[in-house]
N, C-alpha and C positions, 0 to 999 in steps of 0.2 A: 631540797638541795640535790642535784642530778649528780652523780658519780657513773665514771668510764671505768670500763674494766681494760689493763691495760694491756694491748696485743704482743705476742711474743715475736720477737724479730725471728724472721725466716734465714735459717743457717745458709748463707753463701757457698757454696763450694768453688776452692781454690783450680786454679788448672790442671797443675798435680793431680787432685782428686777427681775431678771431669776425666781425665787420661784414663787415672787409673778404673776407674770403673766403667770408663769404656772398654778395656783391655780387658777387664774380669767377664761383660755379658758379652761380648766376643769367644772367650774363652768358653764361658757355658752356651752360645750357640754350634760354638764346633763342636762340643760334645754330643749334644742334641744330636747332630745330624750325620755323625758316625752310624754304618750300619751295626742293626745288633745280632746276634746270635744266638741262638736257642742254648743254653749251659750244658745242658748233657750231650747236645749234639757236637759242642767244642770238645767237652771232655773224651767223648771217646774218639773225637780227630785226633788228639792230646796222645790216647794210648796208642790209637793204632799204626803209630807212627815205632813202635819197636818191632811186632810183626812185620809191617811193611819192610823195615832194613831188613830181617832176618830172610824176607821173600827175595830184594836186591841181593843178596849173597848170594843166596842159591843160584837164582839166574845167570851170577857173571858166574858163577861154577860151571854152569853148562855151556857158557860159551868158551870159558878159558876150553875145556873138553872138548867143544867142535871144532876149533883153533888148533890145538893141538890133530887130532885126527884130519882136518886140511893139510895139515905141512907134513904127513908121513909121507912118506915114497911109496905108495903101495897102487901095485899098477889100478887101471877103473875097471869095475867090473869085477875085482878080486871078491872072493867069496867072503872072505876076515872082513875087507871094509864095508862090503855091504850089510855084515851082521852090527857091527859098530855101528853104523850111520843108524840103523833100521830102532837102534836103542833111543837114539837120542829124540825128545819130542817138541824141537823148538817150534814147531807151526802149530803146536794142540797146544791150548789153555789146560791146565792142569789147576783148580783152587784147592790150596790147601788154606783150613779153618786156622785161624789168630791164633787158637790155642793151642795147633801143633806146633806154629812156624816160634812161637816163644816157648816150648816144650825143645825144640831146636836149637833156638836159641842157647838155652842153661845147657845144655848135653855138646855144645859146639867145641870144636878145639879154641885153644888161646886164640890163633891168628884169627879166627872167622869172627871170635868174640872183640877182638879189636877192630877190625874194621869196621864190624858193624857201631863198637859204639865209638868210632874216628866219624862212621857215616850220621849218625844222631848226635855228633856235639855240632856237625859243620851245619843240621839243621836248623840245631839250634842257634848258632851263631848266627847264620841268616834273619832269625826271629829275633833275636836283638838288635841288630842292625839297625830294622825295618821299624822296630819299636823307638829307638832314638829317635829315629828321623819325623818319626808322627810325632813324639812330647814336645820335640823342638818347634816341626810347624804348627802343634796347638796353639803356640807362643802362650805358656802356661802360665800367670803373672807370681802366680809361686815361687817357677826357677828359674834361677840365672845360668843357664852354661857358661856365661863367658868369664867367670869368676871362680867357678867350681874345681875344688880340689879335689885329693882325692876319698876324702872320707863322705863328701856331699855327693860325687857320684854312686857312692856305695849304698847313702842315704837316697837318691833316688830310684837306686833299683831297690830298695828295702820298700820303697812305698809305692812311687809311681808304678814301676814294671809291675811288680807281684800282684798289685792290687787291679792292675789290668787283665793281667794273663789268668790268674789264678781267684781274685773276687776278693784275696785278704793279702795285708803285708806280712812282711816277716816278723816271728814273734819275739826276736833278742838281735840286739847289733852289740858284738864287743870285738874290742880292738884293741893293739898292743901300741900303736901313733906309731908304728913304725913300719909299715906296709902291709901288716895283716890284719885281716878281716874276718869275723865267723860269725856266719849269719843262720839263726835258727830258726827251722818251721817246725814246730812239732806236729802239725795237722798238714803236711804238703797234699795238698788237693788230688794230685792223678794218681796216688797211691793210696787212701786211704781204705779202698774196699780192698786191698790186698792182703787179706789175711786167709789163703790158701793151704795152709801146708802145717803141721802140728811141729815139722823141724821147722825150726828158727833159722840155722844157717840157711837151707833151700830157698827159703821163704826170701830172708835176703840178697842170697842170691839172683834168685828171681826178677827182682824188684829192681836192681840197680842198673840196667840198660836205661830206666824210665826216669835217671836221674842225669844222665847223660847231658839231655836237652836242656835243660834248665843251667845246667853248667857253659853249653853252650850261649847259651840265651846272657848269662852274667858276660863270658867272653866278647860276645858279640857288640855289646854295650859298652863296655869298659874301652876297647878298640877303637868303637866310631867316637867314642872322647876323648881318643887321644892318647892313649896306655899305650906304647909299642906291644906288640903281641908277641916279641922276645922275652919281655919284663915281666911275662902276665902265669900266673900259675892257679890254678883252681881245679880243687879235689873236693871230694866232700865224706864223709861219717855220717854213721847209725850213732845216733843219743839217745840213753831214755829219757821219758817224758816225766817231766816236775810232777809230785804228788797232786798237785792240785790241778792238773791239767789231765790226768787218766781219763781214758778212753774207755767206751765200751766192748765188753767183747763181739770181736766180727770187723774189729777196724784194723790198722796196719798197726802194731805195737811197738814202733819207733818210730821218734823224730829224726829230722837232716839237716845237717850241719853243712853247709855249703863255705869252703872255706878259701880266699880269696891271699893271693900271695902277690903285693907287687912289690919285684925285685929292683927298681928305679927308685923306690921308697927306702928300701934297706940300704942299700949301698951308699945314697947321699948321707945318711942318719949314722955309718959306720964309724 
């Protein structure tokens, strides 16, 4: 007596699903075909973006300086303005090394230190911008911008941005549902060899030009989705790090608290 063994019907897929997982190996060919970058060679683009500001002061220092000595009245040819003029070296390259121009930096009056870190948030606003606009053309079948609040955007700069810029996400999201946001890294990547200095406050000191950019980078984002950038406030904190996440010594010995304030949220919620 012959006996069939009996074939398993072959699972159909609905159109839905045809879509959908054309969207998904769409999605994993644009990824593919992003160029990549050597990691250490991003990270110290990453840092050397606070010396470079601290270089940009200087420079517009010396021309506010030549500016001002163009507009004195002083006849040409005068002995005084050619000792002036003879100071100033704007045709010779001068390099000064990273680690005096942020040795400059911490030693700067308030004003030089705000400009410079107004000049590293608006870099980084630019790098968020520019990061929206790539997740969105990914067309990511993940996310939907078109539906996204404001706790989803927050979630995807918790995952998608950090995890692009930086290789991990943020390690806590807590939130009060009424337009604030505190987002925790206790490992922020561009800081953690910064354990320089045996004072703590210096040390902190130090370090927080380099947080500048990334605050930027949240504002940048939050913006191109729509946040008015009147409603938008972002500061951030030193935290210590949970007992079971301690560090070795020779790493940066705090976490960052990036803390996200939208004022559009508070005042409908009042």
């Amino acid at each position: 007596m012959s006996t069939t063994t009996p074939q398993k019907k072959s699972a159909v897929e609905s159109p839905e699903q045809i879509e959908r997982r054309r969207i998904v190996e769409q999605f994993l060919l644009f990824q593919e075909s992003l160029p990549k970058v050597d990691a250490l060679s991003y990270q110290w683009l990453l840092n050397e973006m606070v010396p470079m500001s601290m270089a940009v002061e200087n420079n517009l220092n010396q021309l506010d300086e030549y500016s001002s000595l163009s507009s004195q009245s002083v006849e040409p040819g005068s002995q005084d303005l050619n000792e002036e003029f003879s100071e100033l070296s704007l045709n010779k390259f001068e390099y000064t090394p990273s680690h005096k121009l942020i040795a400059q930096l911490h030693n700067a009056n308030d004003d030089q230190k705000d400009k410079s870190n107004e000049r590293l948030f608006k870099i980084g606003s630019g790098i968020g911008s520019k990061m929206t606009e790539l997740l969105i053309f990914s067309n990511n079948p993940n996310l939907s911008f078109n539906s996204m609040d404001a706790l989803g955007m927050v979630r995807f700069i918790c995952k998608e941005v950090w995890k692009q810029l930086y290789g991990k996400q943020i390690d806590n999201l807590k939130t009060n549902h009424r337009g604030v946001f505190y987002l925790f890294d206790y490992e922020f990547q561009p800081i953690q060899n910064f354990a320089l200095d045996d004072d703590e406050k210096v040390l902190l000191d130090v370090v927080a030009p380099y947080i500048q950019v990334p605050l930027g980078v949240i504002s940048g984002i939050l913006t191109s989705l729509g946040v008015p950038e009147d409603d938008l406030s972002i500061s951030f904190t030193y935290v210590d790090i949970p007992e079971d996440r301690r560090k070795p010594l020779g790493q940066f010995p705090k976490g960052v608290n990036f803390n996200i304030q939208i004022n559009q949220l508070q005042n409908s919620q009042d």
